[in-house]
N, C-alpha and C positions, 0 to 999 in steps of 0.2 A: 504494500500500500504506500512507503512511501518510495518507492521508485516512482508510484503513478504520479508521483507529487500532491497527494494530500496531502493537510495541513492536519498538526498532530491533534486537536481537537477535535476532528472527525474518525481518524485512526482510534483516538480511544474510545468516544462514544462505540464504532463500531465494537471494538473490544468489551466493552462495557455490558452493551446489547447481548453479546455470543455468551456472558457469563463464564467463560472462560476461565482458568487458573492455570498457570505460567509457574513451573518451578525450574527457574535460571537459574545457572552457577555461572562462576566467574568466565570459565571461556562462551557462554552462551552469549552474555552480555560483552565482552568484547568483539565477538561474529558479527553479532548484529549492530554496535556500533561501525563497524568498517563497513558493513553492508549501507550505511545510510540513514538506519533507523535512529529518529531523535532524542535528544536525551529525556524529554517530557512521556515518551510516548514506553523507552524502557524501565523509566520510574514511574510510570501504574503499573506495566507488566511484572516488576517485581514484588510490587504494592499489593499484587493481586493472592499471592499465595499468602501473604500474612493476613490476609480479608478473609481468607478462607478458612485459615485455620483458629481466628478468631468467632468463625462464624461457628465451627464445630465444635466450639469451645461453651460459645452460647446455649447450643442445642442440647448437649450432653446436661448442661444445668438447669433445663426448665424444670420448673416443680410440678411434680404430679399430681394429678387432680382424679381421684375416684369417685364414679358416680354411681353409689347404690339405689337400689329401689328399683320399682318397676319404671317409675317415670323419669328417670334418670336429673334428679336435681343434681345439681352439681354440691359437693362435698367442700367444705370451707374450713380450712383445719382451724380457724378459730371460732368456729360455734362445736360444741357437743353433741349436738342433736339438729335435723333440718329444720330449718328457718320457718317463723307460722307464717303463711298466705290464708290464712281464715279471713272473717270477717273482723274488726275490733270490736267489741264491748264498753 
């Protein structure tokens, strides 16, 4: 892409779009600098693998949420018991 002569803000979007993850080492990154590729466009491509691995990082930590019953309320670890949806008195 940039042979074609894009301009790196559309290179990365395009990168950006494909979701993509990039794990460069150092002669990856000097190939593709002698190849042309700009220095904005291989600092997201490197950016991209620490996005990633933060992202799995994220993932692995959500908190579980169990939902008993038939109607599947959702479970609130700070109530004891499901929540009352009655009417008030």
């Amino acid at each position: 892409m940039s042979k074609d002569g894009k301009p790196p803000p559309k290179i990365i979007k395009e990168i950006g779009d494909s979701l993509a993850v990039y794990s460069l080492g150092a002669k990856d990154v000097i190939r593709l600098h002698e190849e042309g590729v700009q220095h904005p466009v291989i600092d997201y491509m490197l950016a991209t693998e620490k996005w990633a691995i933060e992202q799995r990082a994220r993932e692995r930590h959500q908190p579980y949420y169990y939902y008993p019953g038939p109607f599947g309320y959702p479970y609130h670890p700070y109530y004891n018991h499901y929540p009352f949806y009655g009417p008030c008195r």
